[in-house]
N, C-alpha and C positions, 0 to 999 in steps of 0.2 A: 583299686585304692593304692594307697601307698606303699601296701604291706600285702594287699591279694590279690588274685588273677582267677576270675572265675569263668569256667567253661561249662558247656553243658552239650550234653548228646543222647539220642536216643538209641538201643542196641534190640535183637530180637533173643533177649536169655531165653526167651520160651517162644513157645510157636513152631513154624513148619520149617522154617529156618535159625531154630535157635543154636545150631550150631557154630556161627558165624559169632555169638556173644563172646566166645574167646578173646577175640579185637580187643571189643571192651574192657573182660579184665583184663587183659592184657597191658593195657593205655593205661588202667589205674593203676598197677601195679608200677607201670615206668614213673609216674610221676609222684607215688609215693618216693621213690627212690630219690625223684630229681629234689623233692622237697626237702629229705634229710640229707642232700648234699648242699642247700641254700636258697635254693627256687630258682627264679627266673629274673635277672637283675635284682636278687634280692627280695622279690613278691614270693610269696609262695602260692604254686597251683592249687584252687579247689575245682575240680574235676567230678562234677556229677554226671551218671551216666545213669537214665532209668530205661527199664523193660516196656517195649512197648508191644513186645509178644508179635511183632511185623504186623499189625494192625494201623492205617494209615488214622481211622480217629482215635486210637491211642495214640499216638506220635504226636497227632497236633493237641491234643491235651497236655500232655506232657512236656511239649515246647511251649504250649502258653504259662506253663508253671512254670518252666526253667527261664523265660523272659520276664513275665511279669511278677512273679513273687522271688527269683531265687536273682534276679537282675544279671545275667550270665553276659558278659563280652560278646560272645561268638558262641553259634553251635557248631560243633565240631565232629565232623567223623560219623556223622548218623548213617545208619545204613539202610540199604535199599530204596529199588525205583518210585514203588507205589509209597513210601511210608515219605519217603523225603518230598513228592509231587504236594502229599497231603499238607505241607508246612510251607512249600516256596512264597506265593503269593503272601501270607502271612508276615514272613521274613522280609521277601521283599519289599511292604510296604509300610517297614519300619526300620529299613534300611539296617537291617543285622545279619550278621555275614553267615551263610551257609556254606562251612569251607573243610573241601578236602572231605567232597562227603564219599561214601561206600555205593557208589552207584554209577551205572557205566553207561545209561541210553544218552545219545547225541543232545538231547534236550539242557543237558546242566554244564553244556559250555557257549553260552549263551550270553558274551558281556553287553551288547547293546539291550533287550531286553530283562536280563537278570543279573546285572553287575555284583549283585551280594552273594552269588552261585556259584563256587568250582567243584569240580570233583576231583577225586584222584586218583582211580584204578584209570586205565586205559579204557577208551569207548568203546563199548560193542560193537559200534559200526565199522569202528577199523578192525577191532579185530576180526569180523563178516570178510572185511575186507582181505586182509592177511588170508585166512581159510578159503576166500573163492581163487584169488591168485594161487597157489599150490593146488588145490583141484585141478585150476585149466593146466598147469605145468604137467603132473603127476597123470592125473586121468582126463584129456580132454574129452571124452566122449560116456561121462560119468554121468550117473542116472541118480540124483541127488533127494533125500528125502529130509526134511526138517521137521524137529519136536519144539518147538518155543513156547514161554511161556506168553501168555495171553495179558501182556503188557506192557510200559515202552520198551523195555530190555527187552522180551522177544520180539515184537515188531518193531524195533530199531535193527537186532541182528537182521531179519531178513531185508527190511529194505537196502542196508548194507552189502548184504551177500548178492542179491540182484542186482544193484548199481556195479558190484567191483566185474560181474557175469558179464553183465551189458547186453549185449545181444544175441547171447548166448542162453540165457537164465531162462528162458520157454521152452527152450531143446531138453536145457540139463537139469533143471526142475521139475521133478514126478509127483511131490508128493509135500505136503505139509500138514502140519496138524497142532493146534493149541489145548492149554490147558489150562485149569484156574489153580493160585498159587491153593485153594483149601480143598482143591479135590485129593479123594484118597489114596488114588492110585494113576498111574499112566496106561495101565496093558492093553485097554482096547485102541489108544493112540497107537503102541508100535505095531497090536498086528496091523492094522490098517497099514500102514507104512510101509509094512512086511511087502501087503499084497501088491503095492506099485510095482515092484520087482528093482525099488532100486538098490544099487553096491554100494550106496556111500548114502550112510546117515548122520548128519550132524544134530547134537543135541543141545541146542540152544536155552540150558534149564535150570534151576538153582541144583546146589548138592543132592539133598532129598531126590529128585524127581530123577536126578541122572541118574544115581544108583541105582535107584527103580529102573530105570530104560536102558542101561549095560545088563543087570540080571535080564529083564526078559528078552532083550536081542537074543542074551546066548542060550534061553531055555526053550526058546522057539526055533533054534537052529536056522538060527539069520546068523551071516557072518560077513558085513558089510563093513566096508572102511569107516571108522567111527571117528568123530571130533566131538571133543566139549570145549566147553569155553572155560575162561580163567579162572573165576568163580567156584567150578568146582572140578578142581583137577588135585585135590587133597586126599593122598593116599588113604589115610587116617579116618578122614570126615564122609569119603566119593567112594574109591576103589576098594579098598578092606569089605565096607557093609556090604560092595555089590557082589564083590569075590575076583579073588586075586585074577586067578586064572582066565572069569570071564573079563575080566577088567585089561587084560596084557592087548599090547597094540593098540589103545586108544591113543588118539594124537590130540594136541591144545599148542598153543600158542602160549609163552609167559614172558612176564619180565621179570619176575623174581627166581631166586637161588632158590631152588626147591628141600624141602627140612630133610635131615638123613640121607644126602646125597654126598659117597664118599670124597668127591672131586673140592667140597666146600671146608673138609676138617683143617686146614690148617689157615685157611681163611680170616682174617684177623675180627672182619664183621660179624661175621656167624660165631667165631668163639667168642667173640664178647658177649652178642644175644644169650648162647648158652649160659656164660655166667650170672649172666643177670636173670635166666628165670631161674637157675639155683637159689641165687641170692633171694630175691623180690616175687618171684612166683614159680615155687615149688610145688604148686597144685598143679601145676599147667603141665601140658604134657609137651615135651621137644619133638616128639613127632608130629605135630598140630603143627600146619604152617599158617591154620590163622594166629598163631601166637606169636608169630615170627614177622608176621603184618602188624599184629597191632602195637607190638614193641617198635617198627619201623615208623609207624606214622605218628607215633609219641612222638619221638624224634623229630618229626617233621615239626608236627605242631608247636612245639618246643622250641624248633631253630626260628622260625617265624617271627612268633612270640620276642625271641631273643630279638631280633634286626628289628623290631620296636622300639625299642630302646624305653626313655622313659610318655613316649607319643605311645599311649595304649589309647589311642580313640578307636573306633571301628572303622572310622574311613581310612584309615593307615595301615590298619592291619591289613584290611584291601588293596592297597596298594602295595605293600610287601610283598602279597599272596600273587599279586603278578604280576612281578615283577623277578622269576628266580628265572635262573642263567647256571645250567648244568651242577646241580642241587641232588646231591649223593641221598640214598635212604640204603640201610645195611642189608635190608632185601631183595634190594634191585639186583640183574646182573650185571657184570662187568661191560662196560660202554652204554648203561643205560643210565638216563639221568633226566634230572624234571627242569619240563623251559616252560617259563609262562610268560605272556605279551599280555597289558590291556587287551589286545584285541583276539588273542586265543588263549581261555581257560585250561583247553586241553593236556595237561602236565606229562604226560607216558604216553610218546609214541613208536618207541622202538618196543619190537618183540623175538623171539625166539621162539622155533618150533623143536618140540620135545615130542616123544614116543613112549609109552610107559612099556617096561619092558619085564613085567612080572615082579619085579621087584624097587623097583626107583622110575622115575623119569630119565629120558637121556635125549640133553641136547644133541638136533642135527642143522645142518644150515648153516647159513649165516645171520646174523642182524636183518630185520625185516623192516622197513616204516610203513606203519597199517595207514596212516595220515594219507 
């Protein structure tokens, strides 16, 4: 309307990843801010975000409320593979834009098919990609064992990591093993894994299940070159639960400034962040670097928003959404920046390889393009 701007998204505050609901409050907390600074051209944001507990028929319930009774512009920022799968078709056959969601399988950069569809973390499959290139560099004759979850995110990473292998990936592949996001545990996944004999395990898995699979590598006395992925390389949320100690020398890929790292204190991005979750969310904890996401993708949604001008139709907004050309977010790191074409969704393709080092991440490398 004239006066509001209504968004809507669904978050897992509860469930097996309700870790990841930081984002969430996170986001409301930025745009309570932006509202008592004047909104957005003047609108001010209503920003509902509800619990869908990572349940993909909760998700589409609660998007058919937030479309049809709370009438929302855009969903925005909803997370994960399986819960956002549960709403695309829906979305897309009511042409309402599914943007800048929390989910990383090849599937939601998609504009001939699902033009109402971008995501905005970097795709699993390049990052697959990034991790099989540094394997054949570092170890080419690596005996490679994979933990994935049992949906597009983990069968996106692998056929990623075998495409980037090539004709390699039957030599250097020993060993694979799935799992369901409600199972209770991983252990009989890694001994199996154990017993391939391979030296390098990648753990292709939400937070929850990694932590699970860094504890039992190290309490089975396996001591294999370890990767996770983006998703869950949060000291706080991954590393701490699983234990420091077994946690040290796990490698990931990022494109963000990792939280508590002292190389970022004088950083003008990161101290603003800081200030604003003083100011606007003082429950939140600064060493959570989902809160350091979700205050970045306000941001996003917000600049977007803004280059609308007073055309807030949804096929505009879509055409904003890609249409950006080297588009800062305060989390990103230095040389990293969002491009979007009509014809690729894909926003984050540059990355960085880090090493956790017992106590922080620490970039090594150069810039990578997983693309």
């Amino acid at each position: 309307t004239d006066t509001e701007i209504k968004l809507g998204q669904t978050m897992p505050y509860s469930g097996p990843v309700s870790a990841a609901g930081v984002i969430g409050r996170a986001e409301r907390a930025y745009f309570k801010m932006l509202n008592e600074q004047g909104g957005i051209n003047g609108r001010r944001v209503t920003f509902i975000s509800l619990d869908d507990g990572y349940s993909p028929p909760k998700t589409l319930e609660h998007t058919r409320r937030l479309i049809e009774q709370e009438q929302v512009l855009a969903i925005m920022g909803s997370f994960g593979s399986a819960t956002n799968a549960a709403i695309q078709k829906y979305l897309t056959e009511r042409k309402i834009p599914q943007l800048f969601i929390q989910a990383a399988a090849s599937r939601w950069n998609d504009p001939v098919h699902f033009p109402w569809t971008m995501p905005l973390v970097p795709l699993i499959r390049n990052e697959a990609k990034a991790h099989g290139a540094y394997i054949l560099q570092s170890n080419p004759n690596a005996r490679v064992a994979v933990l994935y979850s049992n949906d597009d995110f983990g069968k996106d990473y692998i056929s990623g990591l075998k495409e980037r292998l090539g004709a390699d990936a039957a030599r250097l592949m020993v060993a694979e093993a799935s799992y369901e996001t409600n199972d209770p545990t991983i252990d009989s996944q890694i001994v199996a894994l154990k017993a391939s004999g391979a030296d390098t395990l990648i753990l292709a898995a939400t937070p929850k299940f990694t932590a699970q699979a860094i504890r039992k590598v190290f309490d089975i006395d396996w001591h294999p070159t370890r990767y996770v992925v983006i998703v869950s390389t949060s000291p706080l949320v991954v590393l701490k639960p699983a234990g420091i100690e077994k946690s040290t020398g796990v490698i990931a890929v990022t494109d963000e400034k990792a939280v508590g790292d002292p190389q970022w204190e004088t950083d003008r991005e990161y101290q603003d962040w800081l200030a604003f979750m003083k100011a606007y969310f003082p429950d939140g904890d600064i060493n959570d670097q989902f809160a350091f996401v979700g205050y970045g993708n306000a941001i996003l949604f917000a600049e977007v928003l803004r280059r609308c001008g007073d055309d807030l139709t949804r096929e505009h907004l879509m055409s904003v959404a890609a249409h950006l050309q080297g588009v800062r977010i305060p989390y990103l790191l230095p040389g990293v920046s969002l491009n979007t074409s009509p014809i690729d969704y894909n926003p984050i393709k540059q990355m960085h390889f880090q090493r956790f080092n017992g106590q922080r991440w620490e970039l090594f490398g150069d810039l990578v393009d997983g693309s």
